[in-house]
ZAFILUM-538065 format. One record per atom (N, C-alpha, C): z negated, y negated, x negated; residue in three letters. Coordinates in steps of 0.001 Angstrom, whole numbers, plus 500000, padded with zeros to 6 digits. Example, Ala and Ser with C-alpha at 12.3 -4.5 7.8 and 13.67 -1.06 7.14 Angstrom:
# residues 2
492200505690486810ALA/492200504500487700ALA/492200503300486800ALA/492920502250487150SER/492860501060486330SER/492130499970487100SER/
# end
This chain:
# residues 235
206100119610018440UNK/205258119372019606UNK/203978120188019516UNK/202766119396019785UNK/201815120235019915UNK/202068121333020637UNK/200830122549020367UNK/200648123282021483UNK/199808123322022632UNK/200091123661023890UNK/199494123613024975UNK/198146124165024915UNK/196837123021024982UNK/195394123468025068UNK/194209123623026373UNK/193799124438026322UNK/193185125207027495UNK/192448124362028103UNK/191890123362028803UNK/190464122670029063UNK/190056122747030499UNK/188585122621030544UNK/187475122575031671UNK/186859121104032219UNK/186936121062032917UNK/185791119921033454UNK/184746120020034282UNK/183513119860033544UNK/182377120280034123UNK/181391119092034703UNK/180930118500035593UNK/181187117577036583UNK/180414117304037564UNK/178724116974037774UNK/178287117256039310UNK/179279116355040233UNK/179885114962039696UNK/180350114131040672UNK/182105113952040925UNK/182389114744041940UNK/183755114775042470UNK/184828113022041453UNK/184152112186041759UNK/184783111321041009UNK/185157110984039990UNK/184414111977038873UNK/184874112115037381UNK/185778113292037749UNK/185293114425038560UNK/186651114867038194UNK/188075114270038602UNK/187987113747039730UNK/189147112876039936UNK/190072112202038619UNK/188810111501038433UNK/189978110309036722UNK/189665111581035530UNK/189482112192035314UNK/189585113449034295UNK/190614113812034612UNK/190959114397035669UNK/192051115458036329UNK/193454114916035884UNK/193252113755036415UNK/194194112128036196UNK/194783111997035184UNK/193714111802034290UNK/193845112009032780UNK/194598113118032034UNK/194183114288032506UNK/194442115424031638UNK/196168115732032111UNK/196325115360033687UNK/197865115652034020UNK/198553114757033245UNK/198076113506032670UNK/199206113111032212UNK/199282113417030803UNK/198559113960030340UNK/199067114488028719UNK/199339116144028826UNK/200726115846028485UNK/201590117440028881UNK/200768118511027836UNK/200139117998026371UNK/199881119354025588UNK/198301119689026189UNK/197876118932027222UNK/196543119587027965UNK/196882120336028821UNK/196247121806029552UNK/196323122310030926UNK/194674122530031476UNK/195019121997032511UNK/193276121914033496UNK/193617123225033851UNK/192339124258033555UNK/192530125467034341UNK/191511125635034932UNK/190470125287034948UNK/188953125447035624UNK/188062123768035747UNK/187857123745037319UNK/186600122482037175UNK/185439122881037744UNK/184102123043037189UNK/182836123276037793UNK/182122122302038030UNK/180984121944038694UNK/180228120972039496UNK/179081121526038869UNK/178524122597038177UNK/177182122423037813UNK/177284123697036651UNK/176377123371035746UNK/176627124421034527UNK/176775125688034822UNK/176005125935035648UNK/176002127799036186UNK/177396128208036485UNK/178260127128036907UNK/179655127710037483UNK/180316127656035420UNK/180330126719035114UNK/180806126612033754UNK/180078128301032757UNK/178807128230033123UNK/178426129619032241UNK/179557130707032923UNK/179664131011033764UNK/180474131927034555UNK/181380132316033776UNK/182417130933033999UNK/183714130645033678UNK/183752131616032598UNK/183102130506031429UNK/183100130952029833UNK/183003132130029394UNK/182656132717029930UNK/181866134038029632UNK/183292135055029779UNK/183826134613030680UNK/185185135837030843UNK/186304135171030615UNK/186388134005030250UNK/187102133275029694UNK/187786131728028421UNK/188301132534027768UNK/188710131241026750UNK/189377130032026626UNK/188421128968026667UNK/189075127838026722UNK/189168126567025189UNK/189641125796025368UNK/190259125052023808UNK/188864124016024057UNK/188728123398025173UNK/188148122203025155UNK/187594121821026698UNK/186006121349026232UNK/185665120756027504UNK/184898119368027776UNK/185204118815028888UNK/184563117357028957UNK/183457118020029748UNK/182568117488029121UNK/181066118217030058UNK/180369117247030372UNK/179628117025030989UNK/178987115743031897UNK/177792116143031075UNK/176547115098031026UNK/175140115227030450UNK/174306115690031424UNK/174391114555032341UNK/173636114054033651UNK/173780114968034777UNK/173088116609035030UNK/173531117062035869UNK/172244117700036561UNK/172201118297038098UNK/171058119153038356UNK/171069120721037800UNK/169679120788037711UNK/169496122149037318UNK/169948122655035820UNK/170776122384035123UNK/170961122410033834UNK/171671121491033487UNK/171592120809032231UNK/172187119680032219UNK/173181119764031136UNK/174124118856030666UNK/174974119512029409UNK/174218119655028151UNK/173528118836027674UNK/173049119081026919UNK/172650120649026672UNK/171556121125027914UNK/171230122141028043UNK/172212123524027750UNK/173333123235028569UNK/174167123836028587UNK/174868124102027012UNK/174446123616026662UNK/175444123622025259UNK/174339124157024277UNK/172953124076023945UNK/171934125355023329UNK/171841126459023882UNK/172016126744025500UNK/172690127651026290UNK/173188128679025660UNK/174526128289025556UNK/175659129010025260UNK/175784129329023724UNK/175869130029022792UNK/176334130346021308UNK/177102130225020974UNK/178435130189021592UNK/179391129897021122UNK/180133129099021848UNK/180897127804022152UNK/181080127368023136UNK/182749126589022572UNK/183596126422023870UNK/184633125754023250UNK/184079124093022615UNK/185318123410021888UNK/184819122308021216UNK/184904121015022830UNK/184194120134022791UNK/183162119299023634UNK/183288118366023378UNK/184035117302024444UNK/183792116055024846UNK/182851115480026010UNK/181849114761025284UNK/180497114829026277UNK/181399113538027208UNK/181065113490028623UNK/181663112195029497UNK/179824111771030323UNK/179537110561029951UNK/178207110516030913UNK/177795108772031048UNK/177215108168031923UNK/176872107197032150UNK/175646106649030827UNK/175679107298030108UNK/174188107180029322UNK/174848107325027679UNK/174125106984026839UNK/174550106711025216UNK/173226107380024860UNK/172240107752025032UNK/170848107666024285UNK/171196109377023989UNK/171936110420024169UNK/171713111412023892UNK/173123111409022908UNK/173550110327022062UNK/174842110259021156UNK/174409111097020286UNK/173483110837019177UNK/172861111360018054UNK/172696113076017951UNK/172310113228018945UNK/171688114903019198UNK/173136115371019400UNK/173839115449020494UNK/175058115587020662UNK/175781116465019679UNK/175466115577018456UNK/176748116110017302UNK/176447116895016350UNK/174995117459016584UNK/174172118770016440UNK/174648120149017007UNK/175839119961018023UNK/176447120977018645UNK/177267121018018423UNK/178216120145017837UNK/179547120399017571UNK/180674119108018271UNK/179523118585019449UNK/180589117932019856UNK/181516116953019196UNK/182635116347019889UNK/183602115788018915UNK/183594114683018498UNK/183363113977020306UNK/183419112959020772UNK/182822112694022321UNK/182849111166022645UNK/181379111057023340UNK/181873109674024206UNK/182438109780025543UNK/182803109129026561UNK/181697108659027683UNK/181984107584027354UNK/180439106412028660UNK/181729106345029803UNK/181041106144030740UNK/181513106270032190UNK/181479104747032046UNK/182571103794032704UNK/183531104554033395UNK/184568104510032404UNK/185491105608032229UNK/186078106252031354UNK/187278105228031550UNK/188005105071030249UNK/189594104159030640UNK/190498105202029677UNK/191614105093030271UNK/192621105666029495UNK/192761105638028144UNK/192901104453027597UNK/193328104599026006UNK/191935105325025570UNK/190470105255025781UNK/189428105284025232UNK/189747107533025308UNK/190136107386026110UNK/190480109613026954UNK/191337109652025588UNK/192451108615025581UNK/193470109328024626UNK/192958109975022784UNK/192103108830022738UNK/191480108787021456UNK/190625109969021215UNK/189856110094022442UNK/189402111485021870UNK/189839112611022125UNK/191158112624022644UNK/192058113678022835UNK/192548113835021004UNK/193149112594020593UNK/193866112910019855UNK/192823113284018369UNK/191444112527018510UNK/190292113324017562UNK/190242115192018206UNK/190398115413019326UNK/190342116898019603UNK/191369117340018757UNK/192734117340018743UNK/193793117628018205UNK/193566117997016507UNK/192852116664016407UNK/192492116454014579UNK/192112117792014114UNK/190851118091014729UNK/190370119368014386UNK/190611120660014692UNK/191825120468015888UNK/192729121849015731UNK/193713121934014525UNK/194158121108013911UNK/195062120654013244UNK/194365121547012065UNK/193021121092011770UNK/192198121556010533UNK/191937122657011121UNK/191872123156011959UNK/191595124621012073UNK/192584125876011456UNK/193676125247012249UNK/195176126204011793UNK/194777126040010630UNK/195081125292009549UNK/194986125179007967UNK/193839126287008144UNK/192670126538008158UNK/191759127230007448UNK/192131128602007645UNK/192323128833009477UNK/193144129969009702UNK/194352131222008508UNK/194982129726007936UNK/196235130017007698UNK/195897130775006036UNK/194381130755005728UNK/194333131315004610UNK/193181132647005085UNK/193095132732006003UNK/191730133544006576UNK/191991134860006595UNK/191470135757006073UNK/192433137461005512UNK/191159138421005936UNK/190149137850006528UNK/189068139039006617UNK/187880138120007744UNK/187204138675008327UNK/186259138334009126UNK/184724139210008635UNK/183474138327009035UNK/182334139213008623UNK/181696139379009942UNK/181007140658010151UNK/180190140939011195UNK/179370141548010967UNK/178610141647011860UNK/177153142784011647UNK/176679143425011990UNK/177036144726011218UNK/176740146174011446UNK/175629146866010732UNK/175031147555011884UNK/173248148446011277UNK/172787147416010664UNK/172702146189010894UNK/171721145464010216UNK/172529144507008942UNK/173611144236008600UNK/173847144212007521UNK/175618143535007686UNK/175622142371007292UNK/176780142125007216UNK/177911142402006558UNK/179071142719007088UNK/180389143499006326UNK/181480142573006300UNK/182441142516005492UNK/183815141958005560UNK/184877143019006417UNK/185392142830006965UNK/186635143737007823UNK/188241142854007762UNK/189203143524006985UNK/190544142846006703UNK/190962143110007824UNK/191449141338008100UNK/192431141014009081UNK/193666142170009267UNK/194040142556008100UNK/195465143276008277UNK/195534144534008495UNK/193711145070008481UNK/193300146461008615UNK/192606146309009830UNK/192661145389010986UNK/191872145402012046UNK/193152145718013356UNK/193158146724013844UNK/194118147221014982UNK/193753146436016092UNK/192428146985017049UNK/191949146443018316UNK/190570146372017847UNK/190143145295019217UNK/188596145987019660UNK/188105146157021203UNK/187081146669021179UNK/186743146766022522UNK/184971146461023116UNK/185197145767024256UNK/184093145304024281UNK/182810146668024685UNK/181858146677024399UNK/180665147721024375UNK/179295147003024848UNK/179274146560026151UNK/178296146025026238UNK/178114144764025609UNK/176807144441024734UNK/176226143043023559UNK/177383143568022460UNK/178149144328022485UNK/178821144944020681UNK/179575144885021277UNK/180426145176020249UNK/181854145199020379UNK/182466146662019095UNK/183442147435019679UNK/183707148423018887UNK/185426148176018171UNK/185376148136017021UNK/186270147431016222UNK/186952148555015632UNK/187864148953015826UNK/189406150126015158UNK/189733149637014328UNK/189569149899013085UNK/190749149846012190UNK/191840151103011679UNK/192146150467010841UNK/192877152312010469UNK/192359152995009894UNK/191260152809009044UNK/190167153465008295UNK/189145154270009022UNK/188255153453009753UNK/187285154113010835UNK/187125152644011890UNK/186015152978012896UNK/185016152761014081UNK/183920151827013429UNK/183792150784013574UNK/182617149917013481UNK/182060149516014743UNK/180565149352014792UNK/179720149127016393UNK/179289147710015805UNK/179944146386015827UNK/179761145316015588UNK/178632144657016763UNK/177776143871015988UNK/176717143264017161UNK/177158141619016961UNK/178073141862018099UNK/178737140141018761UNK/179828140510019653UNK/179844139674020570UNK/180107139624021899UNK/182116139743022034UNK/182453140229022554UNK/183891139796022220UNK/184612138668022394UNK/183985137668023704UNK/184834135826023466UNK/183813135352022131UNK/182919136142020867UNK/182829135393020238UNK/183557135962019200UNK/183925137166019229UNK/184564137739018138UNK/186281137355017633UNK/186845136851019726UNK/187789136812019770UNK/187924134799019052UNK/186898134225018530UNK/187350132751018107UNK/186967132895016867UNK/186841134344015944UNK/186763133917015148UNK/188304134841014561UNK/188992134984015333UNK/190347135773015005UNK/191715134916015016UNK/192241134357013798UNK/193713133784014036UNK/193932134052015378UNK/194444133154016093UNK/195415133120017472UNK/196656133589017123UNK/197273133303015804UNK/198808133656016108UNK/198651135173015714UNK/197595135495015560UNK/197768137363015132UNK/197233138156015987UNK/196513137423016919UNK/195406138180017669UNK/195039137945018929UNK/195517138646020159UNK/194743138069021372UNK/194560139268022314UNK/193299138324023308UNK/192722139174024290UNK/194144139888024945UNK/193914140705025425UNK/195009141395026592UNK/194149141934027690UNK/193061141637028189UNK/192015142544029154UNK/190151141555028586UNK/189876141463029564UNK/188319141187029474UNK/187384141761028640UNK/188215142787028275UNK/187276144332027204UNK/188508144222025985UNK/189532144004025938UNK/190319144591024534UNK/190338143097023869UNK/190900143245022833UNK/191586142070021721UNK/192366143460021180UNK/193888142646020682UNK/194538143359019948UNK/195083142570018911UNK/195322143597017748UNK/196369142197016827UNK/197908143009017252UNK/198789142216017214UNK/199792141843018043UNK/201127142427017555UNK/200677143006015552UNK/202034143064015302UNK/201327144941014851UNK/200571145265015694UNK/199643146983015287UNK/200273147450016807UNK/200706146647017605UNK/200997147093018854UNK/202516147960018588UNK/202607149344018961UNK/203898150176019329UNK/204973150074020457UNK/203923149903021245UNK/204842149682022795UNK/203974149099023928UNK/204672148555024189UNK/204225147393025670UNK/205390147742026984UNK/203873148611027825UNK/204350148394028926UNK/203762147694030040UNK/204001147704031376UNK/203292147083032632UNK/201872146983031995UNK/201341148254032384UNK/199747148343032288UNK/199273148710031234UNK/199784148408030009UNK/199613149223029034UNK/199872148914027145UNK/199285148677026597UNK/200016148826025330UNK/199247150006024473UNK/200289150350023515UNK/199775151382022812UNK/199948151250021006UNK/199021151474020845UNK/198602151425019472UNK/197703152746019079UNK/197815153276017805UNK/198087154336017231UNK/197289155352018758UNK/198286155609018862UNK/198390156714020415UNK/197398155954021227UNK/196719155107020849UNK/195300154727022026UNK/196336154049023557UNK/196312154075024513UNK/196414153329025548UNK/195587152420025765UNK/195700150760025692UNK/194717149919025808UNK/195475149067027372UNK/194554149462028205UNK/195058148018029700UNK/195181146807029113UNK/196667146443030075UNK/196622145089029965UNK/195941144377031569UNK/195113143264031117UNK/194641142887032491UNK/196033141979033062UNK/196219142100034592UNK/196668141124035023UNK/197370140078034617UNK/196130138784034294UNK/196278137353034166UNK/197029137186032536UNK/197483138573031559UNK/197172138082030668UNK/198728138717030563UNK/199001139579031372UNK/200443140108030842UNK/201780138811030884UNK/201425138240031748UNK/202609136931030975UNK/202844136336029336UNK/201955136242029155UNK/201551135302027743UNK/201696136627026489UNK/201180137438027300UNK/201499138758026144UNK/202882138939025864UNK/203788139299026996UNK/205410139548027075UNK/205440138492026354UNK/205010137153026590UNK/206261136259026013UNK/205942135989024635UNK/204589136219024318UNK/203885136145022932UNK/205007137176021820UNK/205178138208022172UNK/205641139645021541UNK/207225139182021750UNK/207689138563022801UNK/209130138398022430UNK/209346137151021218UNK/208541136033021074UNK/208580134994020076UNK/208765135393018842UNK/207114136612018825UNK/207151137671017559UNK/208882137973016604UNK/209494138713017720UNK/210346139424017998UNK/211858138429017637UNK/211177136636017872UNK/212862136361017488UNK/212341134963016463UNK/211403135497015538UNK/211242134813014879UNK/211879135260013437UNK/
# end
């Protein structure tokens, strides 16, 4: 069975979100966790939070998707939904996947659900050989091993990266640092941390600890953590 993927719907008109919403409840490996009405609520979102996939409207006030999507630097992967075809071409200059004319019908949702899927599919594979990440420090890009990367923490525009060796002051943001990190080795636990998962010593309530550091766990995230670390644990 697939796994369960994160998605947004971004939307000036209540009625797409309606048949979106529609849509997305009935395919169990989607979960709707956020719908915005105009990009500014979607920049929000994104910014403190990670999502798999979004249907973004073109046609909106004040910023439009298009906009929204040179906007943003890093953005989840994008199914454009809009009354209009003339912005197809440009579109796929961003990444998007796939590209829904109003009014939307079911089988036409499924198809580019299951093209979304495609390229998670190819993602894991690349993942599954991925042993190091590059970033850029004082000017100058470095390799940093996956298996030598403990935590990081967010620093403002940087991000400060532990390994067991030393302290790197990486210049990139942490939801961008955190997509370029295997999922099954690595996740947020707090708005400010990423941890990799198997460097962790002990997990408590508010807390995990890795080499003596105390790192918070936020809130929203200690479910998925417990149950992440018990899977670990009975695999």
């Amino acid at each position: 069975m697939r796994e369960t993927k994160k998605c947004i719907i971004v939307d000036d008109e209540p009625a797409a979100h309606y048949v979106l919403a529609n849509y997305i409840k009935q395919n169990p490996q989607l979960e709707l966790v956020f719908q915005a009405y105009n990009g500014i609520e979607a920049m929000d979102y994104l910014r403190e939070n990670k999502v798999d996939l979004m249907f973004l409207d073109i046609n909106m006030p004040e910023i439009s998707g298009m906009e929204l999507l040179k906007i943003i630097p890093t953005h989840p992967k994008t199914i454009l939904t809009t009354a209009y075809s003339e912005f197809a071409l440009e579109s796929y200059d961003y990444g998007v996947i796939d590209y829904l004319l109003k009014p939307i019908y079911f089988p036409r949702f499924l198809k580019a659900v299951d093209r979304f899927f495609s390229t998670e599919n190819a993602k894991a594979k690349e993942e599954a050989t991925v042993n190091s990440i590059s970033v850029k420090v004082d000017g100058y890009f470095i390799d940093i091993e996956l298996d030598q990367l403990l935590f990081a923490q967010s620093f403002g525009n940087y991000v400060k990266i532990y390994t067991a060796k030393r302290i790197y002051l990486a210049s990139i943001t942490t939801t961008e640092m955190e997509k370029c990190l295997p999922e099954k080795n690595f996740m947020r636990i707090h708005k400010s941390y990423i941890v990799a998962l198997d460097k962790i010593e002990k997990n408590e309530k508010d807390f995990v600890l890795i080499k003596k550091e105390k790192l918070p766990i936020g809130i929203t995230y200690r479910r998925e953590l417990s149950d992440r670390l018990k899977n670990k644990e009975n695999l």
